[in-house]
PDB file of N, CA, C and O in Angstrom:
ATOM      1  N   UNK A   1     111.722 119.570  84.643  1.00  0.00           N
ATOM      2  CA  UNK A   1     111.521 120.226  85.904  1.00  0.00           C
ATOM      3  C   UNK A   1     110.080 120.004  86.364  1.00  0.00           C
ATOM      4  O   UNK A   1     109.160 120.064  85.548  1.00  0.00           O
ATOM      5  N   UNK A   2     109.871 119.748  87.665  1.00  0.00           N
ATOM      6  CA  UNK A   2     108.768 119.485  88.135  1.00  0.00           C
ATOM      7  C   UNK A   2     107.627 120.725  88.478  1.00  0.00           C
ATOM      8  O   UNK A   2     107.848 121.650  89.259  1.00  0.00           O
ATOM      9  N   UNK A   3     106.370 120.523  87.717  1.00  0.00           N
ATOM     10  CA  UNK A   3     105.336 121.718  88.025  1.00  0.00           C
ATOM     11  C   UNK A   3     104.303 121.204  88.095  1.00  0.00           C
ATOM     12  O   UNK A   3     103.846 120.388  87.296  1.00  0.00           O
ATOM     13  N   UNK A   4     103.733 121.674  89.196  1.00  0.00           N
ATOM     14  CA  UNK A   4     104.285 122.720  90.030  1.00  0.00           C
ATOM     15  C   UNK A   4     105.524 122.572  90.822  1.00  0.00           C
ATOM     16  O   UNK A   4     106.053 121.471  90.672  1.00  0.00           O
ATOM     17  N   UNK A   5     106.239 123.529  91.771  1.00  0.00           N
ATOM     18  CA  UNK A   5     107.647 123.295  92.373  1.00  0.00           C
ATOM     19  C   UNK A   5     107.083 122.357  93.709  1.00  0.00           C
ATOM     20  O   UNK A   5     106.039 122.331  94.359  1.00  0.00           O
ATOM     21  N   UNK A   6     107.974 121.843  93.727  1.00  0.00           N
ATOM     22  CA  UNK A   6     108.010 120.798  95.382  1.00  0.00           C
ATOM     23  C   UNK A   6     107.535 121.866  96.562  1.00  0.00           C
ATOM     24  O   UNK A   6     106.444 121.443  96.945  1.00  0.00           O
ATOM     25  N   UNK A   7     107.727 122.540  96.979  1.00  0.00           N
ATOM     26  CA  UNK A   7     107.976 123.501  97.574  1.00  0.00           C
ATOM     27  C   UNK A   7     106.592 124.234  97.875  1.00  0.00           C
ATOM     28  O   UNK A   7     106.123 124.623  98.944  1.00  0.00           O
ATOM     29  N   UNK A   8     106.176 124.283  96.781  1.00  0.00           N
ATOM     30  CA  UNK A   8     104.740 125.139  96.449  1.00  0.00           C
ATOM     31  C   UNK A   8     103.914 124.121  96.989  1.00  0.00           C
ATOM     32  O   UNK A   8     103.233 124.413  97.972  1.00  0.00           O
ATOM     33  N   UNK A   9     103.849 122.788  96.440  1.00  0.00           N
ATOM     34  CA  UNK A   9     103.144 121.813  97.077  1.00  0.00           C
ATOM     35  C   UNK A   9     103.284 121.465  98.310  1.00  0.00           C
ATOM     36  O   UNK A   9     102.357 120.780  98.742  1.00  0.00           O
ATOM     37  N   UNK A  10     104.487 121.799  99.337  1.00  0.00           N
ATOM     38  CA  UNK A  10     105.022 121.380 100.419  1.00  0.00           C
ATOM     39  C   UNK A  10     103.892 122.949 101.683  1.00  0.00           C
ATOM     40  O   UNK A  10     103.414 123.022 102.815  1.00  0.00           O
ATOM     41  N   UNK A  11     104.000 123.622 100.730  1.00  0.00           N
ATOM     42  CA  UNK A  11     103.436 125.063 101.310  1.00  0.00           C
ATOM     43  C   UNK A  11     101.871 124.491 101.652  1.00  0.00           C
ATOM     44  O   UNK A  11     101.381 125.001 102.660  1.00  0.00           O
ATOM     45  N   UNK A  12     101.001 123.468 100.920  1.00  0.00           N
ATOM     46  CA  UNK A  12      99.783 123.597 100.615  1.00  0.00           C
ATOM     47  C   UNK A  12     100.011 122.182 101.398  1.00  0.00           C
ATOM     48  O   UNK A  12      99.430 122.332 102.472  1.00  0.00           O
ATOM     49  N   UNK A  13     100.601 120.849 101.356  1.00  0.00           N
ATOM     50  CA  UNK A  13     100.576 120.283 102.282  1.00  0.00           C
ATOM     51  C   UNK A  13     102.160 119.904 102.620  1.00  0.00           C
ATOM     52  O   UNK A  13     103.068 119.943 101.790  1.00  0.00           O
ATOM     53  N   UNK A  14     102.313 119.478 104.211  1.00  0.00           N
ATOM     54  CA  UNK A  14     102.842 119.540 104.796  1.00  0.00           C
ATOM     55  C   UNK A  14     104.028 117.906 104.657  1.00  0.00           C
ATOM     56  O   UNK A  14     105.211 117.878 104.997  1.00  0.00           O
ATOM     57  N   UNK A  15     103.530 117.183 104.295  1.00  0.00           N
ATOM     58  CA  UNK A  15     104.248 115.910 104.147  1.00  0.00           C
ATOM     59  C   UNK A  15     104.691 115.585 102.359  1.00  0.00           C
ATOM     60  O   UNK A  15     104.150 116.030 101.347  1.00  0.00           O
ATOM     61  N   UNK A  16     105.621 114.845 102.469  1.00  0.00           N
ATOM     62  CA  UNK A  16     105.734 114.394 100.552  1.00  0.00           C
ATOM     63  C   UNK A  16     105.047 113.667 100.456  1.00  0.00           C
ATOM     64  O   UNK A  16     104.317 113.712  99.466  1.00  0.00           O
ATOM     65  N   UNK A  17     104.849 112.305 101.680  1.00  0.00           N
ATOM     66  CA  UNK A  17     103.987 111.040 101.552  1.00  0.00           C
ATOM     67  C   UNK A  17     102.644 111.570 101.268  1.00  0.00           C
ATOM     68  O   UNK A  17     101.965 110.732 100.674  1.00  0.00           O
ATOM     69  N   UNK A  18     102.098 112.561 101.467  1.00  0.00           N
ATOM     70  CA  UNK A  18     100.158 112.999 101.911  1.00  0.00           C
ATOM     71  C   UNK A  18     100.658 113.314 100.087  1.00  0.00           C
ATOM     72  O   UNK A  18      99.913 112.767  99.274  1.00  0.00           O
ATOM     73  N   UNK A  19     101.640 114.001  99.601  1.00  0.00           N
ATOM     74  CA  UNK A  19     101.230 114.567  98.297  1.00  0.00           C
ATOM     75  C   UNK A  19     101.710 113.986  97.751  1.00  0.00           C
ATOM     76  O   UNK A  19     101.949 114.730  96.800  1.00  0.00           O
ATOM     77  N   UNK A  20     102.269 112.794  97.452  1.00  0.00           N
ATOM     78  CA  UNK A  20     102.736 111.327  96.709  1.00  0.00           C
ATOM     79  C   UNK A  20     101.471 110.774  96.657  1.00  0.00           C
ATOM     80  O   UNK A  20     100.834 110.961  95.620  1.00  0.00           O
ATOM     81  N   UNK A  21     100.802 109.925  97.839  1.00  0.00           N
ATOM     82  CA  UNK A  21      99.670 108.943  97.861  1.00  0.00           C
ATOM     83  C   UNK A  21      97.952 110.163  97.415  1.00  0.00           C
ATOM     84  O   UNK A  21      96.842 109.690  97.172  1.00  0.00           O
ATOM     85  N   UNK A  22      98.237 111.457  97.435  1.00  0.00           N
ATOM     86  CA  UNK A  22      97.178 111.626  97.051  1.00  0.00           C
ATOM     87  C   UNK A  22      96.943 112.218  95.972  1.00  0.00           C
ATOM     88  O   UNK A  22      95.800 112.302  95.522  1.00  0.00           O
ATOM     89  N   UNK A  23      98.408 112.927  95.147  1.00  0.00           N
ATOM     90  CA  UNK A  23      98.329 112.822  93.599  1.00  0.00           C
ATOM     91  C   UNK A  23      98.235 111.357  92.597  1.00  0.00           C
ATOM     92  O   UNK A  23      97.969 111.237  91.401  1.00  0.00           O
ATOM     93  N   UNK A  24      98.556 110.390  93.592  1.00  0.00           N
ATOM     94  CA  UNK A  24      98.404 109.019  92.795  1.00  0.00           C
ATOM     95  C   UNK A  24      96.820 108.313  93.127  1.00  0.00           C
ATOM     96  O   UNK A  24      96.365 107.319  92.562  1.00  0.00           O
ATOM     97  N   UNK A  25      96.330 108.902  93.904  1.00  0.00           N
ATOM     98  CA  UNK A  25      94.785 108.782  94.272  1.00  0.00           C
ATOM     99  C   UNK A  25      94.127 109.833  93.042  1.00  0.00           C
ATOM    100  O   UNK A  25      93.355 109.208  92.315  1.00  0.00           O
ATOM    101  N   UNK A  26      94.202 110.569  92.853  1.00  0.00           N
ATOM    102  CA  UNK A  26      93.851 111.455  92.417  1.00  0.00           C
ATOM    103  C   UNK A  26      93.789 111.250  90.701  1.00  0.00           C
ATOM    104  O   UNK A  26      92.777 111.281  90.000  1.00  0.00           O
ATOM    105  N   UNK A  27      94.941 111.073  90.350  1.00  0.00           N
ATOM    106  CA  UNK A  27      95.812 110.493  88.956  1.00  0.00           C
ATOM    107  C   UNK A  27      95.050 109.830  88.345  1.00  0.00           C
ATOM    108  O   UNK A  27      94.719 110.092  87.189  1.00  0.00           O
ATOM    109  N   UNK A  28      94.507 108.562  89.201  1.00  0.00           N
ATOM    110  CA  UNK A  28      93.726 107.189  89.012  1.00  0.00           C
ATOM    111  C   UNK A  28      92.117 107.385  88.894  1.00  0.00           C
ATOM    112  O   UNK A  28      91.322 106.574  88.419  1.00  0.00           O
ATOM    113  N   UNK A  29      91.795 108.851  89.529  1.00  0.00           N
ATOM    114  CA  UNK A  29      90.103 109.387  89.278  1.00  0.00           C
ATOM    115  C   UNK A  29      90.461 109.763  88.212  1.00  0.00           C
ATOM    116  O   UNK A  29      89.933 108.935  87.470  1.00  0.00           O
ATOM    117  N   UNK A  30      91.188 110.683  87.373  1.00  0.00           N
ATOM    118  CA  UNK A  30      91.264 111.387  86.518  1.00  0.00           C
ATOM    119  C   UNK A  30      91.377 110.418  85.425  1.00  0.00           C
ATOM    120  O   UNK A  30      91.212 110.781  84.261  1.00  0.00           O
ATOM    121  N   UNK A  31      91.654 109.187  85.739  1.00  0.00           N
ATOM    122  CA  UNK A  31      91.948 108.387  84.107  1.00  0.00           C
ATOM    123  C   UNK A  31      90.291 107.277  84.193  1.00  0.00           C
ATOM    124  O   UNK A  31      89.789 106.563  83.325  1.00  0.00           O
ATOM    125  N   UNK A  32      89.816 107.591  85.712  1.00  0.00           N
ATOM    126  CA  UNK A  32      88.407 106.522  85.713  1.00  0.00           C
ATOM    127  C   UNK A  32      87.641 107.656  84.139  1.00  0.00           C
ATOM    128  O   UNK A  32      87.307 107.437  82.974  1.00  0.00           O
ATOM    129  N   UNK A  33      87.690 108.937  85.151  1.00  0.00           N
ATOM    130  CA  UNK A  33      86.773 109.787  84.732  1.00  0.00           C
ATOM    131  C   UNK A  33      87.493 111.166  84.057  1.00  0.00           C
ATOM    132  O   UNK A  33      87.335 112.277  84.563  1.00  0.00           O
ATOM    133  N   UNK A  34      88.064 111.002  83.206  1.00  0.00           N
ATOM    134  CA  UNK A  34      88.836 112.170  82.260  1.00  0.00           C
ATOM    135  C   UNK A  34      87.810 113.341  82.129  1.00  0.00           C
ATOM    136  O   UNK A  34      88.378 114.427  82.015  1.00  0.00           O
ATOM    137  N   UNK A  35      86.343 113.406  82.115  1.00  0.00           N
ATOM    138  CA  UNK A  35      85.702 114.790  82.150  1.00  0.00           C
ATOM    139  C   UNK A  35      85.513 115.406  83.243  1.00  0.00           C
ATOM    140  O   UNK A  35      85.020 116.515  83.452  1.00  0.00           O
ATOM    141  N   UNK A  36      86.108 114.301  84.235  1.00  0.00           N
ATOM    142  CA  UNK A  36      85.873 115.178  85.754  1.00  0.00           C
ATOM    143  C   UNK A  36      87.125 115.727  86.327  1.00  0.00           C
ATOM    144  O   UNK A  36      87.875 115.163  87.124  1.00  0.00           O
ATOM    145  N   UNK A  37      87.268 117.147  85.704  1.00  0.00           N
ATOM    146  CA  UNK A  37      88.327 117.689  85.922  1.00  0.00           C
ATOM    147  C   UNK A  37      88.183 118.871  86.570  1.00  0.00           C
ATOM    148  O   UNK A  37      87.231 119.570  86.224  1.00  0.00           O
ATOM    149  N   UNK A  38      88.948 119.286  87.484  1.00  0.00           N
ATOM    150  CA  UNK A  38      88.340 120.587  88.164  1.00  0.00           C
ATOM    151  C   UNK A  38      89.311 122.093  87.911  1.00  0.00           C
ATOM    152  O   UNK A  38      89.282 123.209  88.429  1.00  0.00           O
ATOM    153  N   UNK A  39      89.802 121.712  87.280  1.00  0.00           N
ATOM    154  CA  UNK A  39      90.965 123.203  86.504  1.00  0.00           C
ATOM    155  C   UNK A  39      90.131 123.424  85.166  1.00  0.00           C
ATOM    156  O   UNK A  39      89.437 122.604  84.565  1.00  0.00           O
ATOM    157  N   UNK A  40      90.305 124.322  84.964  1.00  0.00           N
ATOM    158  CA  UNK A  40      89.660 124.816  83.605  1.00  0.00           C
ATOM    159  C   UNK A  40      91.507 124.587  82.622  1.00  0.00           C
ATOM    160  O   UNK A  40      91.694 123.594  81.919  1.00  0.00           O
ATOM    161  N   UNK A  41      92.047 125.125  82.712  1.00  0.00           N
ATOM    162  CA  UNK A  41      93.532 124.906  82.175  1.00  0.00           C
ATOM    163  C   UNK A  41      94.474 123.802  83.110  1.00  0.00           C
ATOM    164  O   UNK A  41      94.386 123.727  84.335  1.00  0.00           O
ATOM    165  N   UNK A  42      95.215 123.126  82.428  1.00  0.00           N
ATOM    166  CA  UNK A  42      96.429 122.523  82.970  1.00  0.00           C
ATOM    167  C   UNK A  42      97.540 122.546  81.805  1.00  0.00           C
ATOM    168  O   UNK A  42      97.521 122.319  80.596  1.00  0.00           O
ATOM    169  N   UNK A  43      98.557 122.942  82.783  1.00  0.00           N
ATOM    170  CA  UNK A  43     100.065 122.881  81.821  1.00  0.00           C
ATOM    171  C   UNK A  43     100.537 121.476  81.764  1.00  0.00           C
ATOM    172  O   UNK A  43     100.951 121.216  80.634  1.00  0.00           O
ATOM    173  N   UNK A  44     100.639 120.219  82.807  1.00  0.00           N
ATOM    174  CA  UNK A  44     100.635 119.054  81.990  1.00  0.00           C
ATOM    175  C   UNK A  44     100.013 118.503  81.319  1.00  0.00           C
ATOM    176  O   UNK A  44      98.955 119.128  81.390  1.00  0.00           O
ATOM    177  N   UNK A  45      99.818 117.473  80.445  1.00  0.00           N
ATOM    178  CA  UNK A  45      99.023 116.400  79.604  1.00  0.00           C
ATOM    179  C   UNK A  45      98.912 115.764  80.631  1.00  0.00           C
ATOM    180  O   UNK A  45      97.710 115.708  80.888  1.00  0.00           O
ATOM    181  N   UNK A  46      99.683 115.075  81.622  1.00  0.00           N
ATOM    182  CA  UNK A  46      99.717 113.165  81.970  1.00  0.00           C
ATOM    183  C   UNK A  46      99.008 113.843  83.351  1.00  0.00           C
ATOM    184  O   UNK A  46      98.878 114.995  83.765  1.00  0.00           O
ATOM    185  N   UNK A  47      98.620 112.495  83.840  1.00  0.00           N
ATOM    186  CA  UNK A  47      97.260 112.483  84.849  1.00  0.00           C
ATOM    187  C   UNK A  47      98.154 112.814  86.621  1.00  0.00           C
ATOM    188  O   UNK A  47      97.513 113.249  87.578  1.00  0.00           O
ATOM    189  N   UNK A  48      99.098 112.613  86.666  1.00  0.00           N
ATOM    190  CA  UNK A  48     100.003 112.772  87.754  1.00  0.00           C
ATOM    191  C   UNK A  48     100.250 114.228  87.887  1.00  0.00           C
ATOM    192  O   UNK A  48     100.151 114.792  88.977  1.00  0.00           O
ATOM    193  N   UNK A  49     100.514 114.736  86.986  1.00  0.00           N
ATOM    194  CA  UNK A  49     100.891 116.030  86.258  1.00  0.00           C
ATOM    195  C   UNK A  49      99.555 116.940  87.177  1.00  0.00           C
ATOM    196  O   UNK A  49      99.587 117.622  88.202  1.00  0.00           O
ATOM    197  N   UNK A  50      98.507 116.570  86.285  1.00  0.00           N
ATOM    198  CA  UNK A  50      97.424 117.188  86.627  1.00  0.00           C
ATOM    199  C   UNK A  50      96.788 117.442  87.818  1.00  0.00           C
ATOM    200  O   UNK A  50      96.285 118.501  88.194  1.00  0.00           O
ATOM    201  N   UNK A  51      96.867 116.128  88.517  1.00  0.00           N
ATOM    202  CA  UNK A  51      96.670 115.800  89.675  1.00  0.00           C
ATOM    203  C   UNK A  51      97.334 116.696  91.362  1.00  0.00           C
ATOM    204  O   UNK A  51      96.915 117.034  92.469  1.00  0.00           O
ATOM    205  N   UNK A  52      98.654 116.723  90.493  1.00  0.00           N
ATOM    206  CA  UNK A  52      99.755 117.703  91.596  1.00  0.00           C
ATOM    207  C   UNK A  52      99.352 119.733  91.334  1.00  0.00           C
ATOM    208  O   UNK A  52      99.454 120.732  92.045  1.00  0.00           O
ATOM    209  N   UNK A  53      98.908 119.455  89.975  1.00  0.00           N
ATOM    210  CA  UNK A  53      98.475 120.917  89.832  1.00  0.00           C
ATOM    211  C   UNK A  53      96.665 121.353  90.662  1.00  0.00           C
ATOM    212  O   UNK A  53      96.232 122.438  91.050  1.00  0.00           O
ATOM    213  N   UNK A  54      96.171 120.285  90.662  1.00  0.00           N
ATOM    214  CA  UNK A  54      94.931 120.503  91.498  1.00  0.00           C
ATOM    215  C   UNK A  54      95.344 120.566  92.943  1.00  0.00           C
ATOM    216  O   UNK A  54      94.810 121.495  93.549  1.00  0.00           O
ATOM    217  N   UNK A  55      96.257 119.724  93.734  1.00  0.00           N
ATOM    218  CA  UNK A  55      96.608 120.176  95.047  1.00  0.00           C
ATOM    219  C   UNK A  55      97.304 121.219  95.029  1.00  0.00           C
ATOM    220  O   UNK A  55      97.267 121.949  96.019  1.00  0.00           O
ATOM    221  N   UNK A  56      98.227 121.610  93.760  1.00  0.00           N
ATOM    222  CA  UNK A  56      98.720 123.200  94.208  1.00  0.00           C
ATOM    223  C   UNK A  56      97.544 124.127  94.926  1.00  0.00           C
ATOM    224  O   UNK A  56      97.335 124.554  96.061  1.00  0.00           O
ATOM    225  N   UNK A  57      96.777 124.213  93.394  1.00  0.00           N
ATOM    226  CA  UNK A  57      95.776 124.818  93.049  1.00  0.00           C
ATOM    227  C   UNK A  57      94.697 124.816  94.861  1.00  0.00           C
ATOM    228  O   UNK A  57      93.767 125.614  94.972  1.00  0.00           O
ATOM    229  N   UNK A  58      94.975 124.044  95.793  1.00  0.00           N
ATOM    230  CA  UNK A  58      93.730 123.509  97.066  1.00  0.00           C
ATOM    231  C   UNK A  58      92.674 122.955  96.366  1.00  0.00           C
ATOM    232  O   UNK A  58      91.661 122.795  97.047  1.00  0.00           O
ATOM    233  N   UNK A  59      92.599 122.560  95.020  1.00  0.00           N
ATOM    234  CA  UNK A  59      91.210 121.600  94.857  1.00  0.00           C
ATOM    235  C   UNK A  59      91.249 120.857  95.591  1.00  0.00           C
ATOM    236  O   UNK A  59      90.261 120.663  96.300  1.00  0.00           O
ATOM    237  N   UNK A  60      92.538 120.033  95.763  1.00  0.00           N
ATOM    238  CA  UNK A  60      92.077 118.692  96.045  1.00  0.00           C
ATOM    239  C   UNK A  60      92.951 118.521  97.648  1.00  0.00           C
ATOM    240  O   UNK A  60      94.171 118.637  97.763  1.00  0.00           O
ATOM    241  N   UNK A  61      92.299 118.321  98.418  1.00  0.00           N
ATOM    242  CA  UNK A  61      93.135 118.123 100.267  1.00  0.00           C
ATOM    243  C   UNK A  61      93.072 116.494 100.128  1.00  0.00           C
ATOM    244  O   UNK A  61      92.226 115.740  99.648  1.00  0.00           O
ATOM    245  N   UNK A  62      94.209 116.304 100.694  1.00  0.00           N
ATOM    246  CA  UNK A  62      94.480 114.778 101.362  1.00  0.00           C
ATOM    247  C   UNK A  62      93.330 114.459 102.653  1.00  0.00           C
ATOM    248  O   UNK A  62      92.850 115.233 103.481  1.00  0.00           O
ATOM    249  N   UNK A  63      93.154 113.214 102.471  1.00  0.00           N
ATOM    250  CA  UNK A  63      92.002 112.872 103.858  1.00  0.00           C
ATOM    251  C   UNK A  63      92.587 112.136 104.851  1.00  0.00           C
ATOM    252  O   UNK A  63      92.889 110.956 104.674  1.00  0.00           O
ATOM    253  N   UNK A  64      92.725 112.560 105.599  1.00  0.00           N
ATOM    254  CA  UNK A  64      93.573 112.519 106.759  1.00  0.00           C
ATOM    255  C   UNK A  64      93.062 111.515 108.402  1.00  0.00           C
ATOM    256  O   UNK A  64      93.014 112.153 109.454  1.00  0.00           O
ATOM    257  N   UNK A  65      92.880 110.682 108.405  1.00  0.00           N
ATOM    258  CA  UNK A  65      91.732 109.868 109.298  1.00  0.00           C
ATOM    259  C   UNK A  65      92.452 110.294 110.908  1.00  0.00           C
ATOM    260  O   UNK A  65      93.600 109.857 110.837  1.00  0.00           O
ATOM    261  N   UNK A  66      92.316 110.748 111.865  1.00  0.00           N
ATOM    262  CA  UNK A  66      93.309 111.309 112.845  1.00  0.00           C
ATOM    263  C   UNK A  66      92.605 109.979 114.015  1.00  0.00           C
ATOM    264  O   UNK A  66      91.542 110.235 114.579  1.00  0.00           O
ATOM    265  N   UNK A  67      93.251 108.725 114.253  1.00  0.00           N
ATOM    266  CA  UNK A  67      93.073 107.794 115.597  1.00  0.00           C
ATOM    267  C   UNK A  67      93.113 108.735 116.603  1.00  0.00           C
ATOM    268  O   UNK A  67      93.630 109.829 116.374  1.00  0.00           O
ATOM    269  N   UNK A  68      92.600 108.451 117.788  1.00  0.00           N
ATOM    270  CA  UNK A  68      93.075 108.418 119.338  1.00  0.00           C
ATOM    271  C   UNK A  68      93.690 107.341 119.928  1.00  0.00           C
ATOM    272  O   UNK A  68      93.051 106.295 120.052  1.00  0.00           O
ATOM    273  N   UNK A  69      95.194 107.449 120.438  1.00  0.00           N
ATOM    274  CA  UNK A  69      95.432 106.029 120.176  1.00  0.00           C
ATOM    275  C   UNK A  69      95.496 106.729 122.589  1.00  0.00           C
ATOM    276  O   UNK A  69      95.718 105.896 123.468  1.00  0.00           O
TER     277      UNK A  69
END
């Protein structure tokens, strides 16, 4: 089962794509730099895991570039 819930993450951002591409952004800092972690606890091990629990958590916001088209 996925944790945090879809749902919870959907509450904190609004798209799956923003919290797909930026737990896998995120995933990929965490394995550059494994001491730069910003939870004091995490219930997963794996870096995806972790990553989705920091956007629960609002550590981490998607960056969002907004054009004027």
């Amino acid at each position: 089962m996925l944790y945090p819930p879809l749902h919870e993450l959907q509450s904190k951002v609004n798209s799956k794509y923003l919290i797909a591409t930026t737990a896998a952004k995120r995933a990929r800092e965490i394995q550059a730099e494994p001491d730069d972690l910003l939870l004091d606890k995490y219930t997963s091990k794996k870096t995806v895991g972790r990553a989705l629990e920091e956007i629960a958590a609002k550590k981490v916001k998607p960056h969002v570039e907004s054009e004027i088209m």
